[in-house]
py3Dmol code that shows the C-alpha trace and the ligand (Angstrom):
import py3Dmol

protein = """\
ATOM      1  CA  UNK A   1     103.015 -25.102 153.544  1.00  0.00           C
ATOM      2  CA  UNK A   2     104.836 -28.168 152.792  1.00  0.00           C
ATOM      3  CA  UNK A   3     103.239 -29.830 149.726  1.00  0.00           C
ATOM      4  CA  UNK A   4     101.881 -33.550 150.920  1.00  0.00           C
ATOM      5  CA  UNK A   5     102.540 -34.749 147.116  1.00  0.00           C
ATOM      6  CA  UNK A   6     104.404 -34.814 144.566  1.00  0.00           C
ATOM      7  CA  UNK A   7     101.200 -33.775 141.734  1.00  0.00           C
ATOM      8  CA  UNK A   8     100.439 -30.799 144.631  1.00  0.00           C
ATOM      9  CA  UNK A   9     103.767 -29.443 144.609  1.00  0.00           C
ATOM     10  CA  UNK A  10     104.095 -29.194 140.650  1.00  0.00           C
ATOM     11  CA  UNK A  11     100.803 -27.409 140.618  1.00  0.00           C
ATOM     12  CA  UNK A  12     101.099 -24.982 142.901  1.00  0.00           C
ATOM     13  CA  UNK A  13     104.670 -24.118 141.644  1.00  0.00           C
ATOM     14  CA  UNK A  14     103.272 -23.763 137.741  1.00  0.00           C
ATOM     15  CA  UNK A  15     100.983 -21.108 139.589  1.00  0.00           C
ATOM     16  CA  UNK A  16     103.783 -19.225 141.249  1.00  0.00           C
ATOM     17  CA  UNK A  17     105.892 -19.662 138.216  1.00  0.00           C
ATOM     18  CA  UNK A  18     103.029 -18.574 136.104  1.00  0.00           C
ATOM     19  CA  UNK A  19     101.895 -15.372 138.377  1.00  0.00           C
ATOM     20  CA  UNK A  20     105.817 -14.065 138.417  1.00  0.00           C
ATOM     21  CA  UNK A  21     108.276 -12.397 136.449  1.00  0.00           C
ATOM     22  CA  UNK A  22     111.360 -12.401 138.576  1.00  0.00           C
ATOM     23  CA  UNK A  23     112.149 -15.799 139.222  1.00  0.00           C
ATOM     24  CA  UNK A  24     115.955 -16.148 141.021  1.00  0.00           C
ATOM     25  CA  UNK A  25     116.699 -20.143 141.351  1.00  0.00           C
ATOM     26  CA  UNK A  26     119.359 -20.333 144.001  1.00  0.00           C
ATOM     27  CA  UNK A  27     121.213 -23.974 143.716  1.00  0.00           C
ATOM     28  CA  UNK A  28     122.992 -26.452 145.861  1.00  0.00           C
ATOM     29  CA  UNK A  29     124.366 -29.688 145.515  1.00  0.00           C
ATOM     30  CA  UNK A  30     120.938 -31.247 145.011  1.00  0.00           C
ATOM     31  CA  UNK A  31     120.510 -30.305 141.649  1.00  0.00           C
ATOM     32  CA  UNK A  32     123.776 -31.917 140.440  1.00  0.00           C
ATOM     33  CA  UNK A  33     123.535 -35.410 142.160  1.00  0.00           C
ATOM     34  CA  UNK A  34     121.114 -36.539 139.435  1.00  0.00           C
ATOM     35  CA  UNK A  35     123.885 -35.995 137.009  1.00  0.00           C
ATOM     36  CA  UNK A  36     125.854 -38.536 139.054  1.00  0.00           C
ATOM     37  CA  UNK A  37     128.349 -35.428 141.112  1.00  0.00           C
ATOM     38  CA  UNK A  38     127.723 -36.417 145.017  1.00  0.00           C
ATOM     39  CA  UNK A  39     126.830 -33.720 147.496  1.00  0.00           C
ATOM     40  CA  UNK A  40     130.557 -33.353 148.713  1.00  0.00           C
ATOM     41  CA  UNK A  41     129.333 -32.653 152.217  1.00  0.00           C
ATOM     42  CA  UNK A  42     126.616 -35.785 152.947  1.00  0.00           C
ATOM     43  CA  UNK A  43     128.281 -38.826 154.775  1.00  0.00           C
ATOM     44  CA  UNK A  44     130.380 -41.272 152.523  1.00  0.00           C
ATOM     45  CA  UNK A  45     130.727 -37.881 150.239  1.00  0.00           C
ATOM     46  CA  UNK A  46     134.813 -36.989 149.067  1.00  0.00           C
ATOM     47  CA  UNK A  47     135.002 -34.390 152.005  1.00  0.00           C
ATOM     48  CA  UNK A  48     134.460 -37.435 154.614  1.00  0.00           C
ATOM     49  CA  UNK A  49     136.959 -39.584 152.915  1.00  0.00           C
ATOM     50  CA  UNK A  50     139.437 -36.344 151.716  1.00  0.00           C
ATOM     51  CA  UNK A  51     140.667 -33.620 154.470  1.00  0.00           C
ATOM     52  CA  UNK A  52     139.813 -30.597 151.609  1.00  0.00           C
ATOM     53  CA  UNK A  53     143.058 -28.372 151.734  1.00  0.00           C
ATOM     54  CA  UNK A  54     142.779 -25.032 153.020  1.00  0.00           C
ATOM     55  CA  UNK A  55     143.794 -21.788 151.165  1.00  0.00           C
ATOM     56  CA  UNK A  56     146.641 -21.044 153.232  1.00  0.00           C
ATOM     57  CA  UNK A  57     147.936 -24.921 153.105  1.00  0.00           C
ATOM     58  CA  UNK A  58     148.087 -24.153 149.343  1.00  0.00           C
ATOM     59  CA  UNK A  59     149.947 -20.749 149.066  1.00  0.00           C
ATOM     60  CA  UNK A  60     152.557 -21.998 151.287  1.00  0.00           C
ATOM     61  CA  UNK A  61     153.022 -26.042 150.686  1.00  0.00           C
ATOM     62  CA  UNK A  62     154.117 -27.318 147.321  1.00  0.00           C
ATOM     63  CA  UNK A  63     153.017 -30.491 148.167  1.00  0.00           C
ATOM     64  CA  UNK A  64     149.539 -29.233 148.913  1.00  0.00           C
ATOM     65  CA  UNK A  65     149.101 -28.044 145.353  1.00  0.00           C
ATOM     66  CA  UNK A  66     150.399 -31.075 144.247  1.00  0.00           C
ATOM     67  CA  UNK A  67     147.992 -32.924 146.039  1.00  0.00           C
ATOM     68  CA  UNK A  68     144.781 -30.457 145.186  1.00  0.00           C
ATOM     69  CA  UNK A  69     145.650 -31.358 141.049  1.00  0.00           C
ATOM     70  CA  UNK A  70     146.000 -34.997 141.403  1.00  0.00           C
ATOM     71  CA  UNK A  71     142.707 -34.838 143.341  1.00  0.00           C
ATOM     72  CA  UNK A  72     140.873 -32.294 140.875  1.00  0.00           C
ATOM     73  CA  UNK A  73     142.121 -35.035 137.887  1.00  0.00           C
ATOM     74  CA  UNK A  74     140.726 -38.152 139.622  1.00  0.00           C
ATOM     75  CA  UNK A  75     137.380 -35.771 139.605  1.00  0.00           C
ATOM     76  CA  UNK A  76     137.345 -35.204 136.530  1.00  0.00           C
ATOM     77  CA  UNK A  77     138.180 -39.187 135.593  1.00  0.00           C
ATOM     78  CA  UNK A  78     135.047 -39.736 137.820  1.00  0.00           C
ATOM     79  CA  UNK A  79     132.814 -36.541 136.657  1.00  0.00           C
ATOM     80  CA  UNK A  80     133.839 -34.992 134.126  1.00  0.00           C
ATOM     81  CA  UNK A  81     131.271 -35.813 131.463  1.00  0.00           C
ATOM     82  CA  UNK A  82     128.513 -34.907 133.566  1.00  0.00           C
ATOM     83  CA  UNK A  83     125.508 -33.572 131.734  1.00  0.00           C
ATOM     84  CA  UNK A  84     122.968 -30.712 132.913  1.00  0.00           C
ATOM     85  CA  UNK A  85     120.258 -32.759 134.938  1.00  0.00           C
ATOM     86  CA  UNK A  86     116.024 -31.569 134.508  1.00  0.00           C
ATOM     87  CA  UNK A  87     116.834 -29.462 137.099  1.00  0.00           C
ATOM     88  CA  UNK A  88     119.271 -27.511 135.482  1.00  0.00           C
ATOM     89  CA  UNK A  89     117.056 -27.895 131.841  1.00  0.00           C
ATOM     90  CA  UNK A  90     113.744 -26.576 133.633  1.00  0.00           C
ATOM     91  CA  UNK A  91     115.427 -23.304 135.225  1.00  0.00           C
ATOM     92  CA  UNK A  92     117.334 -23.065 131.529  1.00  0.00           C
ATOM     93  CA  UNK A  93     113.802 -22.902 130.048  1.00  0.00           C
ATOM     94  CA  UNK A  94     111.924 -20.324 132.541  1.00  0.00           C
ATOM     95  CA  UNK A  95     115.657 -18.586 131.946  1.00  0.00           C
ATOM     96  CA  UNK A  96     114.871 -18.548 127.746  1.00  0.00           C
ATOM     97  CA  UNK A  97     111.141 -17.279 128.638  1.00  0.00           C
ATOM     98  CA  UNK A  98     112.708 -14.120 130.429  1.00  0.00           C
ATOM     99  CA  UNK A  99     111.736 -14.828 133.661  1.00  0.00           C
ATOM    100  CA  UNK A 100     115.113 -15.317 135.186  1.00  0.00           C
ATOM    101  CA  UNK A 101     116.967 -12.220 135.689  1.00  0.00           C
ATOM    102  CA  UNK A 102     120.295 -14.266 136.638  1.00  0.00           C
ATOM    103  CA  UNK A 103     120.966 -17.590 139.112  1.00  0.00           C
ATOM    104  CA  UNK A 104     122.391 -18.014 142.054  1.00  0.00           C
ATOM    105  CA  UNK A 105     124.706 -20.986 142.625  1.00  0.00           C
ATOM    106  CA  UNK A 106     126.893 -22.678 145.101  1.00  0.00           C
ATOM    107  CA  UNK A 107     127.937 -25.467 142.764  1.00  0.00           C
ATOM    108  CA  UNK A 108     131.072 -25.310 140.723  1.00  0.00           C
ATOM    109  CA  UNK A 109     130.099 -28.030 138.095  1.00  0.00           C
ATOM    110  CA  UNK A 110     129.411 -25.912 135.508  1.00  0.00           C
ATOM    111  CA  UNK A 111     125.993 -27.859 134.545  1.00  0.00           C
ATOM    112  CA  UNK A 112     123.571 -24.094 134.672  1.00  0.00           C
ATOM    113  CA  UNK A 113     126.637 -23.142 131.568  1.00  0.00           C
ATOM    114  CA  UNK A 114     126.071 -25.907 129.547  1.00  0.00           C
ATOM    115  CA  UNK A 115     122.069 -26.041 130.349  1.00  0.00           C
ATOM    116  CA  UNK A 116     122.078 -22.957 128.126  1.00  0.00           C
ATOM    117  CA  UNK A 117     121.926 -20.234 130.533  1.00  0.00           C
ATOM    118  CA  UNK A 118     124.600 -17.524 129.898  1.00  0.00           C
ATOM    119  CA  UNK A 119     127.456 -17.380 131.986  1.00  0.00           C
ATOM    120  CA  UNK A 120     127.005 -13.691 132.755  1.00  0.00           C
ATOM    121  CA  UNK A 121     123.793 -14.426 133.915  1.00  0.00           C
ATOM    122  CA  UNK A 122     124.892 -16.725 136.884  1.00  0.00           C
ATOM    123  CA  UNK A 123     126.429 -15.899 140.200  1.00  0.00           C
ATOM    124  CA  UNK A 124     129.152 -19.115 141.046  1.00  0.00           C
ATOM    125  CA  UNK A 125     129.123 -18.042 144.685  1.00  0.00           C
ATOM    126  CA  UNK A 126     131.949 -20.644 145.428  1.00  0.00           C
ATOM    127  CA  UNK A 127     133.694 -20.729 141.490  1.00  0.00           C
ATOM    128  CA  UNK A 128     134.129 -22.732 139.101  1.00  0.00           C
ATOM    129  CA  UNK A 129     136.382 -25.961 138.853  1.00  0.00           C
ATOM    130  CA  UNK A 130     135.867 -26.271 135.173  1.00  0.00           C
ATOM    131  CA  UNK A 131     138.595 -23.779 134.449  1.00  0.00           C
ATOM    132  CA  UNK A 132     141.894 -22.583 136.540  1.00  0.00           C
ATOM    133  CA  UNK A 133     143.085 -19.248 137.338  1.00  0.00           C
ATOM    134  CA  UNK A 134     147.019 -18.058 137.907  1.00  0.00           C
ATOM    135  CA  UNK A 135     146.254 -16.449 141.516  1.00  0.00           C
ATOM    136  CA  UNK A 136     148.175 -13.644 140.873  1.00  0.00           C
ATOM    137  CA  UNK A 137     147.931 -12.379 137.663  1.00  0.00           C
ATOM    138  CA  UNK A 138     144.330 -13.732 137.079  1.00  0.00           C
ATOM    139  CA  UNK A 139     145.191 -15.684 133.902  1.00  0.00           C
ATOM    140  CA  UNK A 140     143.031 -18.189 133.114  1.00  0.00           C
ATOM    141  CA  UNK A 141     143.868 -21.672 131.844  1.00  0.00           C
ATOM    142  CA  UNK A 142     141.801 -24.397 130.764  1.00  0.00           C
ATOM    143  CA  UNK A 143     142.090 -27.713 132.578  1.00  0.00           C
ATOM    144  CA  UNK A 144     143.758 -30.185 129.448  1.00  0.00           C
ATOM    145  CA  UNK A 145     146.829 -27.385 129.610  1.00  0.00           C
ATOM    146  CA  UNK A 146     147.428 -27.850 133.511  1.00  0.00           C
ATOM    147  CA  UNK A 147     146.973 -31.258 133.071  1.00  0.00           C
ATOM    148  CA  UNK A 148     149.568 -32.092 130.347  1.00  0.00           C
ATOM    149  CA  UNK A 149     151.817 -30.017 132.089  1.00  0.00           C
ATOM    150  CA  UNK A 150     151.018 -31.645 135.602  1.00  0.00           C
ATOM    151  CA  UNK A 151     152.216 -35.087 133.725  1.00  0.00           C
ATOM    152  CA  UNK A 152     155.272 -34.137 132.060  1.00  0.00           C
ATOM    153  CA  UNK A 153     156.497 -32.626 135.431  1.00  0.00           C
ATOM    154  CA  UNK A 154     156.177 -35.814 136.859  1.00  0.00           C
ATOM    155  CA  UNK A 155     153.162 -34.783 138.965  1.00  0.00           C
ATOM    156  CA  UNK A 156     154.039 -31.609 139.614  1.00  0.00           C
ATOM    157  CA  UNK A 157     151.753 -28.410 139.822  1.00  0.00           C
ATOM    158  CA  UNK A 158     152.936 -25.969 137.321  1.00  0.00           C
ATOM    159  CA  UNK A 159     153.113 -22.219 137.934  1.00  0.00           C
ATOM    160  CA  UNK A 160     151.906 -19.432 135.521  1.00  0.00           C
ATOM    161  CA  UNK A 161     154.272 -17.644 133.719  1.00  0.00           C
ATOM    162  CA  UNK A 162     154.528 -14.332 136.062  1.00  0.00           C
ATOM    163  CA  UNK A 163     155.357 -17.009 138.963  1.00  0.00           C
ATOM    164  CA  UNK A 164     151.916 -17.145 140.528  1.00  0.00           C
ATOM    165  CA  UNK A 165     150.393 -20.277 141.527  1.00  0.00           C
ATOM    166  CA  UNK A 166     147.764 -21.880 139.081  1.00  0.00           C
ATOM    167  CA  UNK A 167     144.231 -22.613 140.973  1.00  0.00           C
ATOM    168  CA  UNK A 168     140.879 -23.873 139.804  1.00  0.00           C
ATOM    169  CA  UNK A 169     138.751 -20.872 139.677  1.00  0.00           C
ATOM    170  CA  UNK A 170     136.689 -22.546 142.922  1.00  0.00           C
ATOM    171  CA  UNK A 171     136.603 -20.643 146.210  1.00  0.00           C
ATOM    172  CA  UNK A 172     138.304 -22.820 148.882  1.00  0.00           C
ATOM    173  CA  UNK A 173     137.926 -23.343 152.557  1.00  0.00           C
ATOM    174  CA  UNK A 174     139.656 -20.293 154.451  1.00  0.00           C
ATOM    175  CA  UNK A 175     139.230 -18.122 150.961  1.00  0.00           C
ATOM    176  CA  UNK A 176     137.722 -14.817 150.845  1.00  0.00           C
ATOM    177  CA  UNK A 177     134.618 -14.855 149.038  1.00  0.00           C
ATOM    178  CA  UNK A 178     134.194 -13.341 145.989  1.00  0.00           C
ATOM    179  CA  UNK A 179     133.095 -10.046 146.689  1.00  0.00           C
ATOM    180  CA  UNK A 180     131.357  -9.277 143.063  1.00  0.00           C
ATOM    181  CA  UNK A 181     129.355 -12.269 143.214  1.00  0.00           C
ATOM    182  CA  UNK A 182     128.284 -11.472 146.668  1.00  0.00           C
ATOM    183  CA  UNK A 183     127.263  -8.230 145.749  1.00  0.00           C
ATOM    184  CA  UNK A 184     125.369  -9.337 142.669  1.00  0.00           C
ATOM    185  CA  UNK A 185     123.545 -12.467 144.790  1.00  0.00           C
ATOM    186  CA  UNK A 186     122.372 -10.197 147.186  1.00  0.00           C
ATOM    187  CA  UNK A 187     120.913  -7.821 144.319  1.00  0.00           C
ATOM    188  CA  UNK A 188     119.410 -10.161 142.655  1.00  0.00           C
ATOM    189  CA  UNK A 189     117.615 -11.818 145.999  1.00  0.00           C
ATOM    190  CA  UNK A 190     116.567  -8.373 146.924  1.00  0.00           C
ATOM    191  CA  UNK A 191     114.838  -7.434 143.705  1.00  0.00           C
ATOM    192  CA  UNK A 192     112.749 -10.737 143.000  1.00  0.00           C
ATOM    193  CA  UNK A 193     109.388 -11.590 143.312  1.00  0.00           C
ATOM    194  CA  UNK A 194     110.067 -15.655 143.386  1.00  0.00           C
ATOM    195  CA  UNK A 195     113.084 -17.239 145.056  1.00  0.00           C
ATOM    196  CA  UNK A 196     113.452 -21.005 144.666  1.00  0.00           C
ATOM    197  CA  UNK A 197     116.121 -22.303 146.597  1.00  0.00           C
ATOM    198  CA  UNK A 198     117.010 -25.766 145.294  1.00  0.00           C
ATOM    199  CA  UNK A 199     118.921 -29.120 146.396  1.00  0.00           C
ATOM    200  CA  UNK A 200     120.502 -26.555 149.438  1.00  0.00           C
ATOM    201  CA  UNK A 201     120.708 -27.447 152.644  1.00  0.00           C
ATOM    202  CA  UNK A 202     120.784 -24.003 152.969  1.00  0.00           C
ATOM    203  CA  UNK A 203     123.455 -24.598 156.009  1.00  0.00           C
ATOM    204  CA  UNK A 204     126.509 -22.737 154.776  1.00  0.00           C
ATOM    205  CA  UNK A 205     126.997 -18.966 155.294  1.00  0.00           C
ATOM    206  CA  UNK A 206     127.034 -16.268 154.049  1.00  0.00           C
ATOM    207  CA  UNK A 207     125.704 -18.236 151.472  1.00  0.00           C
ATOM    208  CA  UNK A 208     122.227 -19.131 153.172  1.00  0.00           C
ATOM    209  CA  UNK A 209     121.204 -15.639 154.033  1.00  0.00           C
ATOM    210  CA  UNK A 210     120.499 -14.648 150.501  1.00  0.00           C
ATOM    211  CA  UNK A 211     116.642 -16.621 150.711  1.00  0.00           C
ATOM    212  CA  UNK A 212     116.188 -14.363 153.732  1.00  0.00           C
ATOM    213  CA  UNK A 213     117.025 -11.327 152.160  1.00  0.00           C
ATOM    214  CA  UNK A 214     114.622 -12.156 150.052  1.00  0.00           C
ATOM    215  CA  UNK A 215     112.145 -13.303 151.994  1.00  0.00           C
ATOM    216  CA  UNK A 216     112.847  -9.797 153.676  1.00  0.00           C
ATOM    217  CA  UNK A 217     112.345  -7.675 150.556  1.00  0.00           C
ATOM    218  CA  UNK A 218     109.267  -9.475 149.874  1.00  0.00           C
ATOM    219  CA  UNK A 219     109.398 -12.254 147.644  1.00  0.00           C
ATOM    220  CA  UNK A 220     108.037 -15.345 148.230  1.00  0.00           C
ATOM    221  CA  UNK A 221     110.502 -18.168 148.765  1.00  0.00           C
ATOM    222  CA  UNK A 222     109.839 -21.780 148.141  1.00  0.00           C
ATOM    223  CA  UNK A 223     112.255 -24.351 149.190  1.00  0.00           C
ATOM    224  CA  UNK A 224     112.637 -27.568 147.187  1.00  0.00           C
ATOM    225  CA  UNK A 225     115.129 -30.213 148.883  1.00  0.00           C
ATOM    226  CA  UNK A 226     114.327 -33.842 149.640  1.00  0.00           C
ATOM    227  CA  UNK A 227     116.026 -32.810 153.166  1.00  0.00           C
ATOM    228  CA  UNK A 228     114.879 -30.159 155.708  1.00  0.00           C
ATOM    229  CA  UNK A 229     116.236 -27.267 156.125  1.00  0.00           C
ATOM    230  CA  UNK A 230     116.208 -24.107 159.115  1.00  0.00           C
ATOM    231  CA  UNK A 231     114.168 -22.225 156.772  1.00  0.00           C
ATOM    232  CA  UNK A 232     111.206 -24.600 155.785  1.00  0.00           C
ATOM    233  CA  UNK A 233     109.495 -22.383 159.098  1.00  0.00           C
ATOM    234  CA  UNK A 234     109.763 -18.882 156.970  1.00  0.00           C
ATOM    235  CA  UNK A 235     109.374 -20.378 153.618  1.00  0.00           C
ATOM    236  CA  UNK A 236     106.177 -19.898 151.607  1.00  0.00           C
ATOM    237  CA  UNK A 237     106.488 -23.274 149.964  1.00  0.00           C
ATOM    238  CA  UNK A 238     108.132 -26.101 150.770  1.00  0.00           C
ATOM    239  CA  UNK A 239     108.853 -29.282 148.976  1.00  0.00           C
ATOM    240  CA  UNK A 240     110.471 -32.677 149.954  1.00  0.00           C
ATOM    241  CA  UNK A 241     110.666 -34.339 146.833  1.00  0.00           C
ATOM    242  CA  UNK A 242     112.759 -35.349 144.315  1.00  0.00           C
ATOM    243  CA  UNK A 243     114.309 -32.181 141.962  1.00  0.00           C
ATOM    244  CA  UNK A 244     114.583 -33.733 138.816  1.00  0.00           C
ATOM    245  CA  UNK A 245     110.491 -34.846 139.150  1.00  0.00           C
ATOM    246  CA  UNK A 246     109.579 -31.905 140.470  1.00  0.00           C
ATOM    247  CA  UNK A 247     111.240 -29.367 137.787  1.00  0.00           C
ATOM    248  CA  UNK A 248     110.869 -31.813 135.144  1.00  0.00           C
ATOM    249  CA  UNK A 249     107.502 -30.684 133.961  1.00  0.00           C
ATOM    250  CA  UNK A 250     109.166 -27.058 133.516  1.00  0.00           C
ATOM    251  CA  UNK A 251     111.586 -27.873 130.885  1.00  0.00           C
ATOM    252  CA  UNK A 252     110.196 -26.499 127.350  1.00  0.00           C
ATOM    253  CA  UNK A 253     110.858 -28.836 124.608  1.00  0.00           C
TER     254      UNK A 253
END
"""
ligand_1 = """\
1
ZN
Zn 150.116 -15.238 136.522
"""
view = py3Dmol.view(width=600, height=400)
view.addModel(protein, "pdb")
view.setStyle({"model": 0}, {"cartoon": {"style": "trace"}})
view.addModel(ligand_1, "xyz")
view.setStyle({"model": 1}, {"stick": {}})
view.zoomTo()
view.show()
C-alpha cells in the first residue's frame, strides 16, 4: 500500500512500530540531505561534477591520492559540521527503547554515531569518511592529523608509518566490500520482524538485496523515500514523503 498522506503514513507506521520488537532501519542518502550532505548520486550531486577515483587509481597513482585528500578537505569545509537530522533522532529513540537490534547503513557521514546510537550497533556497509585507515597495517588516524600533515607537505598525501597508504575508512568504487559488515547486514535483515528502508533508492547492489532477504525471512518491509524505488511492488508499506516529517513524530524527547 502506498500511504495517500502524510497523517496516514505516520499512523500506520506508529502501529507497526508499536506491534514489533525487531525493528532494522536500513539508510541511504535520504536521511542525510536534511542535514544539508547531497545525495552524491542525484543530478547536479559531486559524483556528476567529480569523476570519483577508483581503488586501483589510488594504490597505484600518487597523484590520485593527492587528489582524493584535497577533495575529502573541501567536504569537510562544506559538511563537516553536519548534525544528525529527525531521521537519524527518531531511529536513535526506537534504538534507546530496545527495539533496534543494530542499523544498517550505506552512508558514511557518521550522523546514526552522533544521533546516539552505538557504533557497534551499526553496519557502515560502504565506511566511514569521518576517520582514515593506513591500508595496510589498519591504523587508524583521525582526519585533523592527515590534514596538518597534507599541508605541511605542500599538498601531499602522507603515508603511515609501516609505508602503507592512508585512506578514509569509506569503501570506494572497485573496492571489495567489507565482508563483516556484509555478513552482519544480512543477519540482522534475516532475523527482523520490521525492516524500514529509508532515503534509498535501493538501486545499488549488493547493497539492495538485504530488504529482500528480509522480506524473504518474513518481515514486513516498509519503504520510506520521496522517490520510487523497484521494490515499492513487494513492499508492505510504502511512503513518498518527506523523512524528516515522517520520522519526526518518533523522536522521544
Ligand atoms: Zn600502516
Amino acid at each position: 500500500m502506498i500511504t495517500p498522506d502524510l497523517p496516514t503514513a505516520i499512523s500506520r507506521l506508529r502501529d507497526l512500530i508499536e506491534e514489533t520488537q525487531a525493528i532494522v532501519p536500513f539508510t541511504g542518502a535520504g536521511i542525510s540531505t536534511e542535514c544539508g550532505i547531497p545525495d552524491f548520486r542525484s543530478p547536479g550531486g559531486i559524483w556528476t561534477k567529480y569523476q570519483p577515483i577508483p581503488f586501483d587509481a589510488f594504490m597505484t597513482d600518487r597523484e590520485m591520492r593527492d587528489e582524493s585528500w584535497r577533495r575529502r578537505f573541501a567536504m569537510e569545509d562544506q559538511f563537516g559540521g553536519a548534525k544528525p537530522g529527525r531521521g537519524h533522532r527518531a531511529i536513535a529513540s526506537l534504538y534507546r527503547a530496545g527495539k533496534v537490534p543494530g542499523l544498517i547503513t550505506q552512508n558514511i557521514d557518521n550522523l546514526h554515531q552522533a544521533s546516539g546510537v552505538a557504533a557497534k550497533d551499526i553496519v557502515e556497509l560502504h565506511g566511514n569518511t569521518t576517520y582514515a585507515t593506513c591500508l595496510d597495517c589498519g591504523e587508524r588516524y583521525e582526519l585533523p592529523w592527515v590534514r596538518k600533515k597534507f599541508e605541511a607537505a605542500g599538498n601531499r598525501a602522507p603515508d603511515c608509518d609501516c609505508g602503507g597508504y592512508i585512506k578514509t575508512a569509506t569503501v570506494s568504487f572497485g573496492q571489495a566490500m567489507p565482508a563483516e559488515a556484509m555478513e552482519r547486514a544480512d543477519e540482522l535483515a534475516r532475523n527482523c520482524s520490521l525492516f524500514l528502508a529509508i532515503g534509498s533508492s535501493l538501486v545499488v547492489w549488493p547493497a539492495a538485496g538485504f530488504p529482500l532477504t528480509a522480506k524473504r525471512a518474513g518481515a514486513i518491509l516498509v519503504i520510506i523515500n520521496r522517490e520510487t524505488t523497484d521494490f515499492d511492488d513487494l513492499a508492505d508499506l510504502v511512503v513518498r514523503e518527506d523523512i524528516g516529517d515522517v520520522l519526526g513524530p518518533f523522536i522521544a524527547h
